[in-house]
C-alpha positions as CSV (number, residue, x, y, z in Angstrom):
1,X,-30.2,46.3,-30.3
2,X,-27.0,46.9,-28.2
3,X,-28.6,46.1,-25.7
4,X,-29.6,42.3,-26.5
5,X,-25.6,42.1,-27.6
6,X,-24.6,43.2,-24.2
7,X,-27.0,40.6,-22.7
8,X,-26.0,38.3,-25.1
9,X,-22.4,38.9,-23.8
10,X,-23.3,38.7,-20.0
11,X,-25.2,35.7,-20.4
12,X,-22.1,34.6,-22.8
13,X,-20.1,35.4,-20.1
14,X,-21.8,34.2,-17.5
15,X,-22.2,30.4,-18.9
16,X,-18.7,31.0,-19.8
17,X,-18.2,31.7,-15.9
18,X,-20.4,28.7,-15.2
19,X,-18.8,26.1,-17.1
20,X,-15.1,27.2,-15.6
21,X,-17.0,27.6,-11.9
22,X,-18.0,23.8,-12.6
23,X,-14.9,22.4,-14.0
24,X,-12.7,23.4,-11.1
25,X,-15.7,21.9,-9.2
26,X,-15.1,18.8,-10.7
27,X,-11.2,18.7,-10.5
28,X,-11.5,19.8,-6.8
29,X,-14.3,16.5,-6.4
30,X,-11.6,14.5,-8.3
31,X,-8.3,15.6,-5.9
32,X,-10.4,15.7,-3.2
33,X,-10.9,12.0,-3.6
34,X,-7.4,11.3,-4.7
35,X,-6.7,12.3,-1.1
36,X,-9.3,10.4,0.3
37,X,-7.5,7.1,-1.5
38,X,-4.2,7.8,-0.8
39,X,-5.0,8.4,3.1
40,X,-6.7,4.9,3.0
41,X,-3.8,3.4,1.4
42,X,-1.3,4.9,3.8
43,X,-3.3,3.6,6.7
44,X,-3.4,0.2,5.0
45,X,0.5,0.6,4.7
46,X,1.0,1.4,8.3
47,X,-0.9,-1.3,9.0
48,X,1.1,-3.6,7.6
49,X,4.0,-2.1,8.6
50,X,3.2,-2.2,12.5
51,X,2.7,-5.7,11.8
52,X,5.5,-6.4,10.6
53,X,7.4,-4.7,13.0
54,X,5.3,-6.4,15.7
55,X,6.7,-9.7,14.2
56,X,9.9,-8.8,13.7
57,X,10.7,-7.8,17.4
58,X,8.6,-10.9,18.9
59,X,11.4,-12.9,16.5
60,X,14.6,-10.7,18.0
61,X,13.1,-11.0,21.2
62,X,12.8,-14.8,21.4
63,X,16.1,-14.9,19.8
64,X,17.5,-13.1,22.7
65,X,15.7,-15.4,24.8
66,X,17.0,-18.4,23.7
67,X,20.7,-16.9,23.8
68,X,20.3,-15.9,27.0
69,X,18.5,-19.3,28.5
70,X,21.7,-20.9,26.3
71,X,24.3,-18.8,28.6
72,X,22.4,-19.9,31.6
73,X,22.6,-23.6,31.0
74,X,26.4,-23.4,30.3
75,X,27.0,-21.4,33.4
76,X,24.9,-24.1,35.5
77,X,27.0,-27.0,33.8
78,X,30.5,-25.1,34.1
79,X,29.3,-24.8,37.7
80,X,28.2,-28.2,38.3
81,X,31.3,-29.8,37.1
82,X,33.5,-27.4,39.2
83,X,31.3,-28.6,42.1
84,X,31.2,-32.4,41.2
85,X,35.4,-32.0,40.4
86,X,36.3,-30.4,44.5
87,X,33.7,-33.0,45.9
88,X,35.7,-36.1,43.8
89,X,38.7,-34.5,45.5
90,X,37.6,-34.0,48.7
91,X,36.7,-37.6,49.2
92,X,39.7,-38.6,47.3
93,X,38.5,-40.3,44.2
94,X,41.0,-38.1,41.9
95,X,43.9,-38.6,43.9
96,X,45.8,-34.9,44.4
97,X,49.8,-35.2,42.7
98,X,51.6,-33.8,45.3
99,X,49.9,-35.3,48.8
């Protein structure tokens, strides 16, 4: 009769075993695809984020563009009128004060 208890107990025991050996099973299953989703979602995130930063320095870099073809067309004016301005007094059209 003890002997049926203490199989009893093992196989007690062992389903107890069993069930616990399967729970963590499922709890590992379920993190393992919590990790799963959060790596996707990350890589959508970074996605997004390279994009944006992609659009962001196309913006700054037209910006800069523009500033800079800007400071070249007032350089070739300032220019220009210092040229046209010594020519108009070379030939005499803006008569010089003191000659």
């Amino acid at each position: 009769m003890e002997e049926k208890d203490d199989s009893q107990q093992m196989k007690g025991k062992t389903s107890d075993l069993s069930s616990q050996i399967d729970e963590v099973k499922e709890i590992m299953k379920k993190n393992v695809n919590q990790i799963l989703h959060r790596e996707e979602n990350l890589d959508k995130l970074l996605e997004v984020h390279i994009h944006i930063h992609h659009l962001q320095t196309r913006k700054v870099s037209r910006s800069y563009w523009w500033k800079n073809v800007k400071l070249m067309v007032a350089v070739v004016v300032i220019v220009l009128i210092i040229v046209v301005v010594i020519i108009l007094l070379a030939v005499g059209v803006i008569p010089i004060m003191g000659f």
